[in-house]
N, C-alpha and C positions, 0 to 999 in steps of 0.2 A: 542462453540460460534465462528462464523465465526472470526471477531474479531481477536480473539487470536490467529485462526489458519494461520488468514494473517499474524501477527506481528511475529511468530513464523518461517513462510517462508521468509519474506522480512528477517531478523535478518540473518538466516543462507545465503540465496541469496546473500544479498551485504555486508557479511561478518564485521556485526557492532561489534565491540569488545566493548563497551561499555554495561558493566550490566544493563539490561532490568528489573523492578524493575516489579512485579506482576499485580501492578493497573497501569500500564501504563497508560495516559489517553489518551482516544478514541479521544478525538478530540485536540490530542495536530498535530501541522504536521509533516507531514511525510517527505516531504523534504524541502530543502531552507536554509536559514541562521536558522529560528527557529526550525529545528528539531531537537528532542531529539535524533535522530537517527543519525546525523550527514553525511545524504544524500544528493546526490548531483543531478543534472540534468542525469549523467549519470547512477545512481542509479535507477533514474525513469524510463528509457530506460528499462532496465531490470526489473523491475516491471509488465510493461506495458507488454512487452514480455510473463512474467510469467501465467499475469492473464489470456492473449489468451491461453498460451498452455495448463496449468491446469485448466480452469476455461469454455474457448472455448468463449469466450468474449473479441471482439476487439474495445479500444477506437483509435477512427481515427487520432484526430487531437489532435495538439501541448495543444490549448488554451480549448479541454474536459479534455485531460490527466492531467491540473493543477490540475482543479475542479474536479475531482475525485481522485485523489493523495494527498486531501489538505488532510486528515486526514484518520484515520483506520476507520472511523466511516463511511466519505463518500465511499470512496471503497467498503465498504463490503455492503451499501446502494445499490452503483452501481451493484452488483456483482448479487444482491438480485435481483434486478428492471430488469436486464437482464434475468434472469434466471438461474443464473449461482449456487445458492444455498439459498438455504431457513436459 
């Protein structure tokens, strides 16, 4: 499941030390004051980064990278809708 495979990246990427619990939920966010992952804006930098280089999918701007960053669910949406994996 794409999914897991993003949360699994993002985790070791920006090195979250907080125990990742199995059901994670897909649409909790992923960064901001609400994430359970305790992500910041520069966190998302590198995300954004990640997806172009493993994925070859570049979001342009500030205000797509929210809306796609708001949750595992939407990323892996975007990631699909590009072509980046089924």
């Amino acid at each position: 499941m794409l999914e897991k495979e993003l949360l699994t990246t993002i985790v070791e990427l920006c090195n979250v030390q907080e125990d990742i619990p199995d059901d994670f939920p897909l649409d909790a966010p992923i960064v901001g004051p609400d994430s359970l992952l305790g992500l910041d804006s520069l966190d998302a930098v590198e995300i954004v980064v990640m997806v172009q280089d493993v994925y070859g999918i570049r979001i342009d701007t500030q205000d797509q990278a929210r809306d796609i960053l708001a949750t595992l669910k939407s990323l892996a949406d975007y990631i699909r809708e590009k072509g980046g994996r089924s």
